[in-house]
C-alpha positions in Angstrom: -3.3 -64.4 -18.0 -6.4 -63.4 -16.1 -6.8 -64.2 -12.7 -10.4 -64.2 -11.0 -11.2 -61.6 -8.2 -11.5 -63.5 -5.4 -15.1 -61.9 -3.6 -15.6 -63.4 -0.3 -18.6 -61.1 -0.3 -22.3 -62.2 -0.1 -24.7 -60.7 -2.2 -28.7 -61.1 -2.3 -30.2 -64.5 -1.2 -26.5 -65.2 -0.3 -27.2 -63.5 3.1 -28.2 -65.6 6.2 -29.0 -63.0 8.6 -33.1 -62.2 9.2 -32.0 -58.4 9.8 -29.5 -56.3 8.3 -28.5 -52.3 8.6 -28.6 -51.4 5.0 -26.6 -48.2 3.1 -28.2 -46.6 0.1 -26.3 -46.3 -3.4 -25.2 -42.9 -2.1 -24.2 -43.6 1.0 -26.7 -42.9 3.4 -28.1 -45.3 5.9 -31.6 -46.5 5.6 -31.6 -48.6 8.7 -32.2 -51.9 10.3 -34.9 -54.0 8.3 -35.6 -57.6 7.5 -33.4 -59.1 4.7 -37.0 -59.4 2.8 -37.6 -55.3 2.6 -34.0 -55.2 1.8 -33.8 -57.7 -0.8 -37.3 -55.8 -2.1 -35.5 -52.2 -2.0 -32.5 -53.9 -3.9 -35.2 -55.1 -6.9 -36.7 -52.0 -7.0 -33.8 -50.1 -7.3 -32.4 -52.6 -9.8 -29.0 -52.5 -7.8 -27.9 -56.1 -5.5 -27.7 -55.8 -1.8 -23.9 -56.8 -0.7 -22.7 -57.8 3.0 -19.9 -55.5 3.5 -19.8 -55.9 7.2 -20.7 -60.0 8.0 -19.4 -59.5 11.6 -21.5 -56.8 12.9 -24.6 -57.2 14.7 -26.8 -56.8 12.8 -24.6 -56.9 9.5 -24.1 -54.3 7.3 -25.4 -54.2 3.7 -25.0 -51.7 0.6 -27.2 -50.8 -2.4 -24.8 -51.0 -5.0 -24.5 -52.5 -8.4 -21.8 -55.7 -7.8 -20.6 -56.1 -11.6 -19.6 -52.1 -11.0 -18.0 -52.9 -7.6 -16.0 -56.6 -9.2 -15.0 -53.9 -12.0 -13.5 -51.4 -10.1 -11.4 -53.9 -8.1 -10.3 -55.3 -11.0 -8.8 -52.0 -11.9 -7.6 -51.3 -8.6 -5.2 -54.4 -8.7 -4.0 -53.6 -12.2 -3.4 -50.2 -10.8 -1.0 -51.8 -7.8 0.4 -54.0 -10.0 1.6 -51.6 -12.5 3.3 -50.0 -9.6 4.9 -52.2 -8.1 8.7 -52.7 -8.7 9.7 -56.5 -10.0 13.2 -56.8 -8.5 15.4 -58.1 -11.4 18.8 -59.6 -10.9 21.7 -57.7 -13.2 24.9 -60.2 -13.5 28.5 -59.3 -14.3 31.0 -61.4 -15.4 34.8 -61.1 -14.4 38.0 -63.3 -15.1 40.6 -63.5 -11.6 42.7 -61.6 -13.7 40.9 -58.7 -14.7 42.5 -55.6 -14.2 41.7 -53.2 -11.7 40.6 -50.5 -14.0 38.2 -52.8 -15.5 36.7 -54.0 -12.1 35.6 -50.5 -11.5 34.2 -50.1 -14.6 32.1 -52.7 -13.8 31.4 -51.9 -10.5 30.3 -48.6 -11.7 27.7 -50.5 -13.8 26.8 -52.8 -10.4 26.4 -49.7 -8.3 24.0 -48.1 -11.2 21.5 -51.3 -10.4 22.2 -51.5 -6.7 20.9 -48.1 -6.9 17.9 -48.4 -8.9 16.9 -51.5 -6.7 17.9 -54.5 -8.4 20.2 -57.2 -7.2 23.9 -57.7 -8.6 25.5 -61.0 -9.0 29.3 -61.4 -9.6 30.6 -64.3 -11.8 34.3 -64.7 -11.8 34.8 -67.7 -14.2 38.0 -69.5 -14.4 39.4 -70.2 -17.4 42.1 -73.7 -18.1 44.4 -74.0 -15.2 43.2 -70.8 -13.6 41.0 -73.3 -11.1 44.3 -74.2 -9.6 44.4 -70.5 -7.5 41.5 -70.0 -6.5 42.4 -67.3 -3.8 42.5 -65.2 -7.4 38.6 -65.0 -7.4 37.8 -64.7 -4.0 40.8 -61.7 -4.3 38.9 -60.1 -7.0 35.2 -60.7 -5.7 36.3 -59.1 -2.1 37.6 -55.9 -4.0 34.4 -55.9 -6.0 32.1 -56.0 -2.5 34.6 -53.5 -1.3 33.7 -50.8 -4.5 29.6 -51.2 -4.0 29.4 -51.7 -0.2 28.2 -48.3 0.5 25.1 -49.2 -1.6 24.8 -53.3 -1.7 25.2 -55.7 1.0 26.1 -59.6 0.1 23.0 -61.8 -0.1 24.6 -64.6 -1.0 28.0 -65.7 -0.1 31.2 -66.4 -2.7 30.3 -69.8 -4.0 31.7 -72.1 -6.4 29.3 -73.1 -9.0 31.6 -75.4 -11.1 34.6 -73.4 -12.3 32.7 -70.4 -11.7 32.8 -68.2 -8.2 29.6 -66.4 -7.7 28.4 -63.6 -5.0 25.2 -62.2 -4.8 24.8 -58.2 -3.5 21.6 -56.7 -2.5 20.7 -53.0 -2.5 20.9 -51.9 0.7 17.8 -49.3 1.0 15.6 -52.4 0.0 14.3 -54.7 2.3 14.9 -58.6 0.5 12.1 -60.2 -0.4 11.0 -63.4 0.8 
């Protein structure tokens, strides 16, 4: 999935101003002249003449080749992309009665991804006639909070979603994303 480079940048008979300050290819400036010598320097040079500065007076321009400069963009989003962390949600399923051993095992687990930046969620499904104590789960989800709280804060409050009771923990060094 390719998505365009959006270029809000005018470039050659794009520009509207009758004088510009233009920048060579290497940087240097070359001064305030009429968008015709600029446009002419641009041809000769076989480069395009791009308004990096539309607000100043007069605006600025640069020599530079724009397929090069749309290029290197490109690259430089794939770069930040590629570096940037997806936050993933890592879920972990419990019964109300699960022993306590058990739940730490877990929790181990859930503190591993709290750590490491992703989000937790705690299911605690019930089971037949287990739906009849609920105070079970909720038991069970408050000692699971209790293990991870020095590294995950609750997101989303214990919920029943049908005959399952659900919390949500965020890591706590991470700030939650809109």
């Amino acid at each position: 999935m390719e998505r365009p480079i959006k270029s809000n940048l005018r470039l050659n008979d794009q520009i509207t101003a009758s004088e510009v300050r233009v920048i060579d290819e290497k940087g240097e400036q070359v001064g305030v002249i009429t968008i015709e010598a600029a446009l002419q320097l641009a041809h000769e040079r076989e480069l395009d003449l791009v308004e990096v500065a539309p607000e100043a007076s007069p605006p600025v321009c640069r020599l530079q080749d724009f397929d090069k400069l749309r290029y290197e963009r490109k690259r430089q989003q794939e770069k930040a992309r590629k570096k940037s962390k997806k936050q993933e949600t890592k879920e972990t399923r419990l019964s109300p009665n699960t022993s306590e051993n058990d739940i730490r095992t877990k929790m181990k687990l859930a503190r591993k991804f709290l750590e490491a930046g992703d989000k937790v969620r705690i299911l605690v499904k019930f089971v037949g006639r287990e739906i009849t104590h609920p105070e079970l789960g909720e038991k069970t989800l408050a000692f699971c909070i209790d293990e991870v709280k020095d590294v995950g804060e609750v997101e989303l409050a214990p919920a029943f979603e049908g005959k399952k009771l659900a919390v949500t923990l965020r890591p706590l060094n991470v700030a939650p994303k809109p």
